[in-house]
PDB file with SEQRES, HELIX, SHEET and CRYST1 records, atoms N, CA, C and O in Angstrom:
SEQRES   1 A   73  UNK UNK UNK UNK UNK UNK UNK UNK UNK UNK UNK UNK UNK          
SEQRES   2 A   73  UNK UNK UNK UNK UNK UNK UNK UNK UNK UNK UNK UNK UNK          
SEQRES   3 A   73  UNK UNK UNK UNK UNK UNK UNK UNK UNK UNK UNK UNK UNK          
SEQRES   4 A   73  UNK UNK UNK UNK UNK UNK UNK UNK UNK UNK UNK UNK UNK          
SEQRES   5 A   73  UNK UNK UNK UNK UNK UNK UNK UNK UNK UNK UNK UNK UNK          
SEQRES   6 A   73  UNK UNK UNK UNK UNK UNK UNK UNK                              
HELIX    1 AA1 UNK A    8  UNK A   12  3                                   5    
HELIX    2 AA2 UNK A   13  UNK A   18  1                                   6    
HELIX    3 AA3 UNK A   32  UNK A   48  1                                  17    
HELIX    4 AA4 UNK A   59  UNK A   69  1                                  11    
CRYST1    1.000    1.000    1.000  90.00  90.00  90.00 P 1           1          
ATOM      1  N   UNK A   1       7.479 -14.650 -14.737  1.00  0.00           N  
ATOM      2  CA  UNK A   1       6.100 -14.257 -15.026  1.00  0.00           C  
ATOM      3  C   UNK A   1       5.323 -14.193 -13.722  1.00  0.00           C  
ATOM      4  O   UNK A   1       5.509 -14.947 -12.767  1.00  0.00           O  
ATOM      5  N   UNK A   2       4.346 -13.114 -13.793  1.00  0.00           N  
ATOM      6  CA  UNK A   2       3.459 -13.124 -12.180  1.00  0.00           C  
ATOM      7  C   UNK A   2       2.075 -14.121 -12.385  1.00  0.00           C  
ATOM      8  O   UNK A   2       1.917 -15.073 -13.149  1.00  0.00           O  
ATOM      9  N   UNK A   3       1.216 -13.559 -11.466  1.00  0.00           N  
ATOM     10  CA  UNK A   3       0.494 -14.079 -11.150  1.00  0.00           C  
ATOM     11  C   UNK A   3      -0.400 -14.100 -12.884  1.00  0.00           C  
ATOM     12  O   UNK A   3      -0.396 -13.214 -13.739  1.00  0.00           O  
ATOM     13  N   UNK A   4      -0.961 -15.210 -12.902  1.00  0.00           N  
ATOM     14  CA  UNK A   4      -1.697 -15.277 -14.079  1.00  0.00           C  
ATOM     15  C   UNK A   4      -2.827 -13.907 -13.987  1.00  0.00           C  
ATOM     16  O   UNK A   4      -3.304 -13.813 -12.856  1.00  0.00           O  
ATOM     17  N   UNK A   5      -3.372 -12.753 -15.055  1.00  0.00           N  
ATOM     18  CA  UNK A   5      -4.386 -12.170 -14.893  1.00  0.00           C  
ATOM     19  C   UNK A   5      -4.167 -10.889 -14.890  1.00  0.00           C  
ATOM     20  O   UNK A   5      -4.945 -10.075 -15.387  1.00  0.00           O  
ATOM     21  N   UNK A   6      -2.902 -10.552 -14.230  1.00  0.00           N  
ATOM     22  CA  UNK A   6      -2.488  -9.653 -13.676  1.00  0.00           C  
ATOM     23  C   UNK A   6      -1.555  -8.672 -15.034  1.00  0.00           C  
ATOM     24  O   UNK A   6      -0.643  -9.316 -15.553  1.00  0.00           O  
ATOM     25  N   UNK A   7      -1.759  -7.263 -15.553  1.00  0.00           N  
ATOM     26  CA  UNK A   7      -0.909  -6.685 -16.092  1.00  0.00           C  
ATOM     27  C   UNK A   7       0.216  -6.191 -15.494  1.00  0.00           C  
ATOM     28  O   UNK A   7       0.401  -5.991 -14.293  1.00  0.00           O  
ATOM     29  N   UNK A   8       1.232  -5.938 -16.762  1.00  0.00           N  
ATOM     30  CA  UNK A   8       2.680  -5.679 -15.728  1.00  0.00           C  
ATOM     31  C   UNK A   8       2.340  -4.423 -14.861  1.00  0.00           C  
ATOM     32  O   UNK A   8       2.909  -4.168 -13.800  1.00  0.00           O  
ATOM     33  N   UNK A   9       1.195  -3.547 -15.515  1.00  0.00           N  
ATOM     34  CA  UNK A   9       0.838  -1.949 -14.366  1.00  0.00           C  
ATOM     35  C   UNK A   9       0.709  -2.707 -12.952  1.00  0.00           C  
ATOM     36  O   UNK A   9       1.196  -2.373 -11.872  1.00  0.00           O  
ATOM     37  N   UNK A  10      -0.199  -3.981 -13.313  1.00  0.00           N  
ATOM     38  CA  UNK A  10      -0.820  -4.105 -11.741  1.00  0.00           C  
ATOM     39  C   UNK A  10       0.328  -4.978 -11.103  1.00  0.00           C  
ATOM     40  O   UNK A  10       0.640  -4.608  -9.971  1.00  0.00           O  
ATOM     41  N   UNK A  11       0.810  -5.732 -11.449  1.00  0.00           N  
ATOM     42  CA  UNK A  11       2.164  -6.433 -11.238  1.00  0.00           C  
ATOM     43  C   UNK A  11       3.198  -5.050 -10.367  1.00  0.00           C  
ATOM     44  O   UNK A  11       3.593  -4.724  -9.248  1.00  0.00           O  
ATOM     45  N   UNK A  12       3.231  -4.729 -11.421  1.00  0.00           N  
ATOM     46  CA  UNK A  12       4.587  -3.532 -10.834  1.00  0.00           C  
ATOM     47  C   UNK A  12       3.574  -2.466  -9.383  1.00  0.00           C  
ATOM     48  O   UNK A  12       4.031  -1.921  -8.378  1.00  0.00           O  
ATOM     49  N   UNK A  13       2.770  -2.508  -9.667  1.00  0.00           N  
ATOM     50  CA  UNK A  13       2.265  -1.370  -8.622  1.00  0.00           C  
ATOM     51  C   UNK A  13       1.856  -2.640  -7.410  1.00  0.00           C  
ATOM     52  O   UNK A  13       2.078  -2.277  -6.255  1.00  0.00           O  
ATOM     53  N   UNK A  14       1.311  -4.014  -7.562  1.00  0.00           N  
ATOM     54  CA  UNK A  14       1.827  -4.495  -6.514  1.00  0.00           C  
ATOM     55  C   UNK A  14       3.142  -4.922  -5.893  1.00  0.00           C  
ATOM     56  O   UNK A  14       3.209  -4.954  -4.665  1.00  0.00           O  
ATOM     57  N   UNK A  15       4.065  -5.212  -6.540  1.00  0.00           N  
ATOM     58  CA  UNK A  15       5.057  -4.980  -6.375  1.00  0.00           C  
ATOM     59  C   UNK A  15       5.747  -3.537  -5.395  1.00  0.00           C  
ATOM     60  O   UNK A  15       6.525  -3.800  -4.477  1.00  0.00           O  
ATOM     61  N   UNK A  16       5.487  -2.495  -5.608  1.00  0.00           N  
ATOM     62  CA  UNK A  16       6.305  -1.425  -5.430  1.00  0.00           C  
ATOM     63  C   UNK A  16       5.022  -1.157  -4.024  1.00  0.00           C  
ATOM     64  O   UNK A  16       5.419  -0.470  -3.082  1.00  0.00           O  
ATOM     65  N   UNK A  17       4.007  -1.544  -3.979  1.00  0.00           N  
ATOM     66  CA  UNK A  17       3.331  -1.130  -2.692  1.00  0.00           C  
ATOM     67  C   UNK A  17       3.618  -2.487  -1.582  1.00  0.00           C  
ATOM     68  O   UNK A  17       3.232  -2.211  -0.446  1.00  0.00           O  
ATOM     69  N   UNK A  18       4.092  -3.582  -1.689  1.00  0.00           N  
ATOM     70  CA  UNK A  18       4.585  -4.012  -1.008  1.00  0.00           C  
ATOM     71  C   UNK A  18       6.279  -4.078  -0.309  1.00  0.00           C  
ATOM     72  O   UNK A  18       6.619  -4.615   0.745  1.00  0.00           O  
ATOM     73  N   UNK A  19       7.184  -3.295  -1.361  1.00  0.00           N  
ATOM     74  CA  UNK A  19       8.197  -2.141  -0.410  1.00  0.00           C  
ATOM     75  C   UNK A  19       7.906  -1.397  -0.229  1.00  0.00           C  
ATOM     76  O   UNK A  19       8.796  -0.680   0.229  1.00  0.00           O  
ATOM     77  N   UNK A  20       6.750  -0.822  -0.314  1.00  0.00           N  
ATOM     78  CA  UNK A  20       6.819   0.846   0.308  1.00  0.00           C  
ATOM     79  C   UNK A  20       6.315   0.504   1.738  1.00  0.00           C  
ATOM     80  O   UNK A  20       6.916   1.031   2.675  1.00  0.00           O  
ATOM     81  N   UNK A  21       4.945  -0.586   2.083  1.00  0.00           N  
ATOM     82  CA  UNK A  21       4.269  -0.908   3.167  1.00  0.00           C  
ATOM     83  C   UNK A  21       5.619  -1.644   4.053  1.00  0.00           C  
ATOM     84  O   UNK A  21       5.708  -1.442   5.264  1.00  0.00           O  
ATOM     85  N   UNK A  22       6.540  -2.423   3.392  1.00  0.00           N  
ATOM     86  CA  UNK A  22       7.246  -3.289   4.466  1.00  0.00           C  
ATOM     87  C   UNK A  22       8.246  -2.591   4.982  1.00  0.00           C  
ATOM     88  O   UNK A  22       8.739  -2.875   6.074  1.00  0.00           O  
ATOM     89  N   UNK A  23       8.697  -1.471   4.141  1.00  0.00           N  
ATOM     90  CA  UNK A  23       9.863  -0.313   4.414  1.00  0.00           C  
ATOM     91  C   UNK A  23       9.386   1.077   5.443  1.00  0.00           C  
ATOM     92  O   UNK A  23      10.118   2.012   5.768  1.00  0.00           O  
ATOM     93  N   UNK A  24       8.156   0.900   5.763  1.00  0.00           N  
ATOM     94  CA  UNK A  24       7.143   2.021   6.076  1.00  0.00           C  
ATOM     95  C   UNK A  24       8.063   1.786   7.374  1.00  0.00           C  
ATOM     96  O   UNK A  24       7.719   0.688   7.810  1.00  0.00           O  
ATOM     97  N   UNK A  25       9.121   2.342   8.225  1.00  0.00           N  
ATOM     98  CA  UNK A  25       8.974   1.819   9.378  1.00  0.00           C  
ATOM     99  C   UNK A  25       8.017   2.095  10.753  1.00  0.00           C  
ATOM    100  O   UNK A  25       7.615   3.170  11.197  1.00  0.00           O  
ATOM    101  N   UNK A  26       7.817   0.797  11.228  1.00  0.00           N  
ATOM    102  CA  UNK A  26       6.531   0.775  12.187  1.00  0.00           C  
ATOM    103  C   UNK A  26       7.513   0.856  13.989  1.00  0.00           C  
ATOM    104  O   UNK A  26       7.304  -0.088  14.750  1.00  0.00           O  
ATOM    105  N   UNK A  27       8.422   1.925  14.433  1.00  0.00           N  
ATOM    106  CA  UNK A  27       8.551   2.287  15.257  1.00  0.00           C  
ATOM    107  C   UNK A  27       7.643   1.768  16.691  1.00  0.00           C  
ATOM    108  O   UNK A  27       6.521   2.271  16.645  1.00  0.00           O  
ATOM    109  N   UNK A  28       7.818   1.007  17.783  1.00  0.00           N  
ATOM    110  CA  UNK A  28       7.594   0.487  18.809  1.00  0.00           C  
ATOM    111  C   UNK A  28       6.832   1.891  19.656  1.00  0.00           C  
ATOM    112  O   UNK A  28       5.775   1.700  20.257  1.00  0.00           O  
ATOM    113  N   UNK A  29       7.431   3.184  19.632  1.00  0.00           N  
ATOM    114  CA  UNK A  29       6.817   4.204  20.056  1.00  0.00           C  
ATOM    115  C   UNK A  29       4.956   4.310  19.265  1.00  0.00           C  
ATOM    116  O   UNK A  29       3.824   4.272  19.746  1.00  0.00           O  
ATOM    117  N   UNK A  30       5.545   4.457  17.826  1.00  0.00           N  
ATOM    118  CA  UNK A  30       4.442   4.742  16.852  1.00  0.00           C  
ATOM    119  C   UNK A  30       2.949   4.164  17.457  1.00  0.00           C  
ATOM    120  O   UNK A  30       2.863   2.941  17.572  1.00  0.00           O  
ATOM    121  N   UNK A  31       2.039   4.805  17.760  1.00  0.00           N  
ATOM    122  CA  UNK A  31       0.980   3.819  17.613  1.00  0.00           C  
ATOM    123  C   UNK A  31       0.079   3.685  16.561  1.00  0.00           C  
ATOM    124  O   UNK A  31       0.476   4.342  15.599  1.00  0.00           O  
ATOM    125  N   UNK A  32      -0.864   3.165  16.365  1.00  0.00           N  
ATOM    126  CA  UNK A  32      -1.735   2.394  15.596  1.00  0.00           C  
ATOM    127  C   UNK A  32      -1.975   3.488  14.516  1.00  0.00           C  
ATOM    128  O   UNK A  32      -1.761   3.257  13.326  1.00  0.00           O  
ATOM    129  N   UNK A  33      -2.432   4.704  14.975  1.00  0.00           N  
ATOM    130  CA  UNK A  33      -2.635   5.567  13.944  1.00  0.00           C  
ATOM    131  C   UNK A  33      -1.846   6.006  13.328  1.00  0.00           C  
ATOM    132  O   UNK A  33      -2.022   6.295  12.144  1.00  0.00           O  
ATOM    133  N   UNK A  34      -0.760   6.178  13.950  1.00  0.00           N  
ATOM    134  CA  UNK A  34       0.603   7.232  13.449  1.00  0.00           C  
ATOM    135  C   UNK A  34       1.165   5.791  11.900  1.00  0.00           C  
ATOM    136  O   UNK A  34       1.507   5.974  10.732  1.00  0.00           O  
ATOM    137  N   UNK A  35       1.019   4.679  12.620  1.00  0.00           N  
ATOM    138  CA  UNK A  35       1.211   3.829  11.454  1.00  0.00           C  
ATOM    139  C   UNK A  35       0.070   3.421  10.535  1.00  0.00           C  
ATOM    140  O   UNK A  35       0.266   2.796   9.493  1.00  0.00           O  
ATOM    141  N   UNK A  36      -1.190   3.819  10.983  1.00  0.00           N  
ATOM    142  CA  UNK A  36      -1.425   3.541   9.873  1.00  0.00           C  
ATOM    143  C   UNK A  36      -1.823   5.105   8.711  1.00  0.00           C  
ATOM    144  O   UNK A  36      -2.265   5.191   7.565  1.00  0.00           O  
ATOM    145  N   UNK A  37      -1.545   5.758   9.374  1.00  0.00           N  
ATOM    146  CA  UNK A  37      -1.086   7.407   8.117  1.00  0.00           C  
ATOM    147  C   UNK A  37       0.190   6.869   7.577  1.00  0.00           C  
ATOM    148  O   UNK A  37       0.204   6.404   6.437  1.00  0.00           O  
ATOM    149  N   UNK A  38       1.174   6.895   8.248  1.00  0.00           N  
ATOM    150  CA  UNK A  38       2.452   6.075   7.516  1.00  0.00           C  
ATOM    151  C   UNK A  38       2.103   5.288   6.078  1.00  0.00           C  
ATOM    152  O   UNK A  38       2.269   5.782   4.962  1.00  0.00           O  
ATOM    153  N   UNK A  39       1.632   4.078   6.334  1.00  0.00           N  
ATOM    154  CA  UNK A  39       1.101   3.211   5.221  1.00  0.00           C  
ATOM    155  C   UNK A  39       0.346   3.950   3.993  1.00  0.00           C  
ATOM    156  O   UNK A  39       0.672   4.118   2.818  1.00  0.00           O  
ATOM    157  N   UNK A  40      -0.789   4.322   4.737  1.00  0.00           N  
ATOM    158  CA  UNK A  40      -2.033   5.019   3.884  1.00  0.00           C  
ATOM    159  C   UNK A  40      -0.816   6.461   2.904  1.00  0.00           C  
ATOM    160  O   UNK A  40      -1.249   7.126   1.962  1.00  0.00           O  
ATOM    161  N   UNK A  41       0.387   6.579   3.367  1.00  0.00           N  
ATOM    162  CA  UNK A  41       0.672   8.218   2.923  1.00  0.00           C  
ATOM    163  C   UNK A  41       1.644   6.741   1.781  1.00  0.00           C  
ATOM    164  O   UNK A  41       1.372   6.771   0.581  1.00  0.00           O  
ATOM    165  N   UNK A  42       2.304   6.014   2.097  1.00  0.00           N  
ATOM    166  CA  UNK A  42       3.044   5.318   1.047  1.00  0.00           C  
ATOM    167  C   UNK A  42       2.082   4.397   0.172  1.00  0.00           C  
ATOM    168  O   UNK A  42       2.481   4.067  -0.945  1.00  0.00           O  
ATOM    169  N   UNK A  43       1.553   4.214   0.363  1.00  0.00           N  
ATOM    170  CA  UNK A  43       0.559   3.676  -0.712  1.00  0.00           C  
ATOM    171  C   UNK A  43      -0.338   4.639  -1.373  1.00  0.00           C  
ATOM    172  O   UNK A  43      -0.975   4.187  -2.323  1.00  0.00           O  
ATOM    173  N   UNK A  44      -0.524   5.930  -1.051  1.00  0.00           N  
ATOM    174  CA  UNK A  44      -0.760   6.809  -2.016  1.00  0.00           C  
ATOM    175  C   UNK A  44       0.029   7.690  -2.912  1.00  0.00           C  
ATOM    176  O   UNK A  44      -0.454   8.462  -3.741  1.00  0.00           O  
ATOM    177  N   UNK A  45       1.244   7.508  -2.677  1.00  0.00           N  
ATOM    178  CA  UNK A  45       2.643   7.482  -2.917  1.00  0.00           C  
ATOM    179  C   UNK A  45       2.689   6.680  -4.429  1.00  0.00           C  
ATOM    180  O   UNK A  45       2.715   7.139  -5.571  1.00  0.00           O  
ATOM    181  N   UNK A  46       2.687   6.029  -4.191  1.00  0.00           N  
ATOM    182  CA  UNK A  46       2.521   4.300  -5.117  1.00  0.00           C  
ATOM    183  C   UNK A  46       1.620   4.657  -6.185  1.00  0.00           C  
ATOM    184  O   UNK A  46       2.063   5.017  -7.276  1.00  0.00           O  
ATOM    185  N   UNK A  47       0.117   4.565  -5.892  1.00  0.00           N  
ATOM    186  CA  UNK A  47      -0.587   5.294  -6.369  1.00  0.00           C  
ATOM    187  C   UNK A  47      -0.633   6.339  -7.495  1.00  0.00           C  
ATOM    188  O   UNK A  47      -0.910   6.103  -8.671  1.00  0.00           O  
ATOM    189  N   UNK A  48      -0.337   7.462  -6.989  1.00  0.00           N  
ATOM    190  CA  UNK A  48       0.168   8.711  -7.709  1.00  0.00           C  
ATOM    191  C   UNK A  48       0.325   8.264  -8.934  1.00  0.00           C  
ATOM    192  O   UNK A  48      -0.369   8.371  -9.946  1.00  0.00           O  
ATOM    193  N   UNK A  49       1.828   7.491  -8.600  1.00  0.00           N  
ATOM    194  CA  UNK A  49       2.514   7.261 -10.579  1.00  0.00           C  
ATOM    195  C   UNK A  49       1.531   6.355 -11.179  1.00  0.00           C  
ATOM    196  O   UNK A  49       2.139   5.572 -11.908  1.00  0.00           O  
ATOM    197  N   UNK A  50       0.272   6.127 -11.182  1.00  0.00           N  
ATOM    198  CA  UNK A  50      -0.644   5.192 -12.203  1.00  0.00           C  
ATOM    199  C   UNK A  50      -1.525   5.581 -11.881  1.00  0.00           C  
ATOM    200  O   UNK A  50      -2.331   4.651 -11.852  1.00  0.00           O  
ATOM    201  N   UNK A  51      -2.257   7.031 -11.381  1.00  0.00           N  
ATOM    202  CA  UNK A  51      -3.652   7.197 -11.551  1.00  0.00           C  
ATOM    203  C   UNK A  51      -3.653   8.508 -11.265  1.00  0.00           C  
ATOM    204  O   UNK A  51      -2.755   8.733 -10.453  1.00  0.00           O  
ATOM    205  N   UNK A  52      -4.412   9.749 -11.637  1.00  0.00           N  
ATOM    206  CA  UNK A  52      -4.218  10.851 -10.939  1.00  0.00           C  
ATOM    207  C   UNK A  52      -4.121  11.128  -9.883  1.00  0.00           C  
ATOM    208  O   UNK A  52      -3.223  11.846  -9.443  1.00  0.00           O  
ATOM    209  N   UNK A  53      -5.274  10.482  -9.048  1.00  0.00           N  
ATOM    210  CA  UNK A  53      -5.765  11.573  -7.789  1.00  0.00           C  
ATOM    211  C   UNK A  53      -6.026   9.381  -6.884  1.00  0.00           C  
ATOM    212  O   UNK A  53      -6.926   8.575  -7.118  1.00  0.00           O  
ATOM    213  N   UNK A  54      -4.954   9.258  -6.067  1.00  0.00           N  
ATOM    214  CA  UNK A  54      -5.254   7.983  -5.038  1.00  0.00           C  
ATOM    215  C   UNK A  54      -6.914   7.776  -4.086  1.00  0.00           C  
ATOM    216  O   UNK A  54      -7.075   7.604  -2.878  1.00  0.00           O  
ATOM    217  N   UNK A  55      -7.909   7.875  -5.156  1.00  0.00           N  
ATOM    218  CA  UNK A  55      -9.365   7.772  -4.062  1.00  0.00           C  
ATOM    219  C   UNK A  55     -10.028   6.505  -5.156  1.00  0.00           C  
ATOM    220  O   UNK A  55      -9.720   6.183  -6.303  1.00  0.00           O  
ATOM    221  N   UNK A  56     -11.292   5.880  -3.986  1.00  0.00           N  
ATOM    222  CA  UNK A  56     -11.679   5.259  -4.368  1.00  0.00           C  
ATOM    223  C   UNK A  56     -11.497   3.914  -4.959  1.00  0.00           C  
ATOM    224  O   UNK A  56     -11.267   3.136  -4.033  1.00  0.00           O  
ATOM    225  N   UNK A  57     -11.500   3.403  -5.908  1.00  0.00           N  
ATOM    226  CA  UNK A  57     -11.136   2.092  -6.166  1.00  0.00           C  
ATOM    227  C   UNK A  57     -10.433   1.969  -7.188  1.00  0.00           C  
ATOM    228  O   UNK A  57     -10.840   2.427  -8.256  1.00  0.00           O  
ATOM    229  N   UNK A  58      -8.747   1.073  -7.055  1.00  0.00           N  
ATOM    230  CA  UNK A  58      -8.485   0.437  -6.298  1.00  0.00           C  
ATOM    231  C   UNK A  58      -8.143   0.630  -4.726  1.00  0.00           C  
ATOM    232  O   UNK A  58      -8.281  -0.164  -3.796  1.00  0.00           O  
ATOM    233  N   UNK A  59      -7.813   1.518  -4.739  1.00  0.00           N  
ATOM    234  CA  UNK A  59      -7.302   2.478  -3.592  1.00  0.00           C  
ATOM    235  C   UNK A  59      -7.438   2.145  -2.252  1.00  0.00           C  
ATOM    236  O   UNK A  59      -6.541   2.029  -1.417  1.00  0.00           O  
ATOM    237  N   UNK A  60      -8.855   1.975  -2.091  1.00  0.00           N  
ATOM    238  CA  UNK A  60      -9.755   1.672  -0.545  1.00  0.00           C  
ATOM    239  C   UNK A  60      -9.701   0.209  -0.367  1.00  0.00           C  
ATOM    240  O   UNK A  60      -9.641  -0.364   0.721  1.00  0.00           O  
ATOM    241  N   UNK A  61      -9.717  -0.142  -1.103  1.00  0.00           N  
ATOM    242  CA  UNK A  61      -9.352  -1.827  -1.044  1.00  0.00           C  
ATOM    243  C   UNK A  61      -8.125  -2.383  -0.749  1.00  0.00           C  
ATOM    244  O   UNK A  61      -7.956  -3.272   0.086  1.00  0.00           O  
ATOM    245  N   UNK A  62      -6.946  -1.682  -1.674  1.00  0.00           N  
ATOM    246  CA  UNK A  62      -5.341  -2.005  -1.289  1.00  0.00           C  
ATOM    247  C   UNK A  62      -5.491  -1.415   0.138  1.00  0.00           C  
ATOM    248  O   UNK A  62      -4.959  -2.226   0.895  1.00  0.00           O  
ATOM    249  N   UNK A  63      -5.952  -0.420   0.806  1.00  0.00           N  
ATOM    250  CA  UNK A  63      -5.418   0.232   1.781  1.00  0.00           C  
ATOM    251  C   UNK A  63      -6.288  -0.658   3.047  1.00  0.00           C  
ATOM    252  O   UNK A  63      -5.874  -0.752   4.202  1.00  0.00           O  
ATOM    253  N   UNK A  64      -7.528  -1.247   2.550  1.00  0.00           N  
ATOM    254  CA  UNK A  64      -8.245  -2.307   3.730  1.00  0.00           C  
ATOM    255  C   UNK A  64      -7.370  -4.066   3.615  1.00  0.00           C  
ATOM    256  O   UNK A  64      -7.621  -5.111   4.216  1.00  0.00           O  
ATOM    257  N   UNK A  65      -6.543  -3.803   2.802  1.00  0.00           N  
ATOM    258  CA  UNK A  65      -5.788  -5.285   2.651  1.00  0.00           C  
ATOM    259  C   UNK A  65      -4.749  -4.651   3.554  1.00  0.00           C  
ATOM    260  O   UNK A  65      -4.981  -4.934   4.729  1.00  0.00           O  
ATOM    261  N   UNK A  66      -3.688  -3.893   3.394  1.00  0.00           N  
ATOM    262  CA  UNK A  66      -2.700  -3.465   3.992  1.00  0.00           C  
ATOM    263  C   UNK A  66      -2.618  -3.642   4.991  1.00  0.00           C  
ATOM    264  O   UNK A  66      -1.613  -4.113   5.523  1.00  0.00           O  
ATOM    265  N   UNK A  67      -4.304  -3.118   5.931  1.00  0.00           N  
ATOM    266  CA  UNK A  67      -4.425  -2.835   7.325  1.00  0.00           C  
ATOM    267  C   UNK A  67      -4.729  -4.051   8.038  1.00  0.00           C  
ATOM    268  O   UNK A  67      -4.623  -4.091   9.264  1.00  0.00           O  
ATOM    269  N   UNK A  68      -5.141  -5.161   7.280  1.00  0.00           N  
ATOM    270  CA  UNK A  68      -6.027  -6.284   7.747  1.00  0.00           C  
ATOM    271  C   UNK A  68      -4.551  -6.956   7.577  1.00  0.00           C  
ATOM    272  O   UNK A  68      -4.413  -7.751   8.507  1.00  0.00           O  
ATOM    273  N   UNK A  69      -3.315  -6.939   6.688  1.00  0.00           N  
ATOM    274  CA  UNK A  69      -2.368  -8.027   6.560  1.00  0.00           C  
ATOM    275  C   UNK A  69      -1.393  -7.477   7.171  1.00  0.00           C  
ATOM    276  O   UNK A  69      -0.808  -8.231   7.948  1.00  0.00           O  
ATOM    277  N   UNK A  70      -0.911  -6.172   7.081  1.00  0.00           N  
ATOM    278  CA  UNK A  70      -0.013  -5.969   7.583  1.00  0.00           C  
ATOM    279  C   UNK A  70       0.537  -4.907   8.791  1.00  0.00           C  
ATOM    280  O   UNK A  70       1.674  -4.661   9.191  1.00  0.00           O  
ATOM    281  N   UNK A  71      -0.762  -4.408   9.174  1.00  0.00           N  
ATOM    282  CA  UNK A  71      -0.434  -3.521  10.448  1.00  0.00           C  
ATOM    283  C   UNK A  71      -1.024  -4.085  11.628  1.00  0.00           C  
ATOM    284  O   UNK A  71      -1.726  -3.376  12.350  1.00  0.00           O  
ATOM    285  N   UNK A  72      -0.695  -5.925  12.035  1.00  0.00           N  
ATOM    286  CA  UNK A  72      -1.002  -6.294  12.614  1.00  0.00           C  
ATOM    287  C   UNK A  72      -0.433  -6.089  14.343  1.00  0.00           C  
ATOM    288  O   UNK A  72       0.567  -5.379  14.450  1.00  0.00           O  
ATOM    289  N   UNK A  73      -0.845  -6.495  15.268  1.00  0.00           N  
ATOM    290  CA  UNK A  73       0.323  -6.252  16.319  1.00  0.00           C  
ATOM    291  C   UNK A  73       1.021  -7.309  16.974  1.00  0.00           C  
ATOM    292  O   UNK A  73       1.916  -7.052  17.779  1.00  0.00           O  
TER     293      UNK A  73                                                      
END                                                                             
């Protein structure tokens, strides 16, 4: 069972955006931007299959967590 609160949509779509972000590979060449389009293009990816169109909220929020947790240097 996940996190208390959480439906299996939001369960599974966090789930599946945290392989898409950790699988994103972040290349030593790549810089900052090139990774973070990388991310932003797989998490709208993710997206897609549970909402029409990836804008707005939740969207801008997963994608300001992403950047703040995981495209650190």
């Amino acid at each position: 069972m996940g996190p208390l609160g959480l439906t299996v949509t939001e369960r599974n779509l966090a789930e599946e955006i945290d392989q898409s972000v950790t699988s994103t590979p972040a290349r030593s060449c790549d810089n900052a931007d090139a990774r973070n389009r990388g991310v932003r293009r797989a998490t709208a990816a993710v997206f897609r299959r549970y909402m029409p169109k990836p804008v707005g909220e939740p969207y801008d929020s997963t994608v300001a967590y992403i950047e703040a947790h995981y495209l650190v240097d």
